[in-house]
N, C-alpha and C positions, 0 to 999 in steps of 0.2 A: 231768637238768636239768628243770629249771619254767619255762613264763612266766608272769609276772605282772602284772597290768594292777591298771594304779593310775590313780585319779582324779588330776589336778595342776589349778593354779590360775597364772595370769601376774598377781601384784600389781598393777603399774603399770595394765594394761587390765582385769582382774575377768576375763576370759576362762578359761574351764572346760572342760575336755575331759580324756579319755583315753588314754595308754600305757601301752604291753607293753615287758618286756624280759626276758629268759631268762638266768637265773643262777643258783647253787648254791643260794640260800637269797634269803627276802622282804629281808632286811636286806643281805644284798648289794646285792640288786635296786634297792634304795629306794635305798644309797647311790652307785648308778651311771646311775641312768636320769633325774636332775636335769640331769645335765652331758649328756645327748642331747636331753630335752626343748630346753633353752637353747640348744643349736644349731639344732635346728630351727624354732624360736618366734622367733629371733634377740634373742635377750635375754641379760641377764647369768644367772649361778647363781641368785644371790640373788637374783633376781625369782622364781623358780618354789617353787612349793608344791607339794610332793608329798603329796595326801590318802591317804583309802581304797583299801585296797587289796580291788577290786572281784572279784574270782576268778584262780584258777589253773587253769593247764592243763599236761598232761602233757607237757614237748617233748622227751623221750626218741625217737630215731629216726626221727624230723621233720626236713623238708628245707625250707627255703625259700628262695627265687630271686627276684631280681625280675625284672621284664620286659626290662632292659635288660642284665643281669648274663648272662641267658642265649643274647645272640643271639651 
C-alpha cells in the first residue's frame, strides 16, 4: 500500500491545504480521499477540489494509532 498526499482546495472559502490517504493506487486514492476531506472540512463533495498529487510514501508495514485510539 501507498500514501498519498494530495493538495485539495474548499471552493466556497479558496482555503488550501493538504491530505494523505493510503490506497492501492493514486486514482483510487484521488477517488476516496474527496468524501474524507468533506467530512472533515464540513462541507459538501462538491466543494472540494482535489489538486496535485504532492508525493508518495511507502505504507507497507506501517502502524498508525492515534492518541486516543490507543489508550
Amino acid at each position: 500500500m501507498t500514501r498519498y498526499l494530495f493538495e485539495y482546495k474548499i471552493v466556497s472559502t479558496g482555503y488550501v491545504s493538504e491530505f494523505s490517504h493510503v490506497a492501492e493506487s493514486e486514482e483510487k486514492a484521488k477517488e476516496e480521499i474527496r468524501a474524507r476531506i468533506a467530512d472533515i472540512e464540513f462541507v459538501e463533495e462538491s466543494d472540494v477540489v482535489v489538486g496535485k498529487l504532492i508525493k508518495t510514501l511507502d505504507a507497507t508495514n506501517r502502524y498508525y494509532e492515534c492518541e486516543g485510539c490507543s489508550a
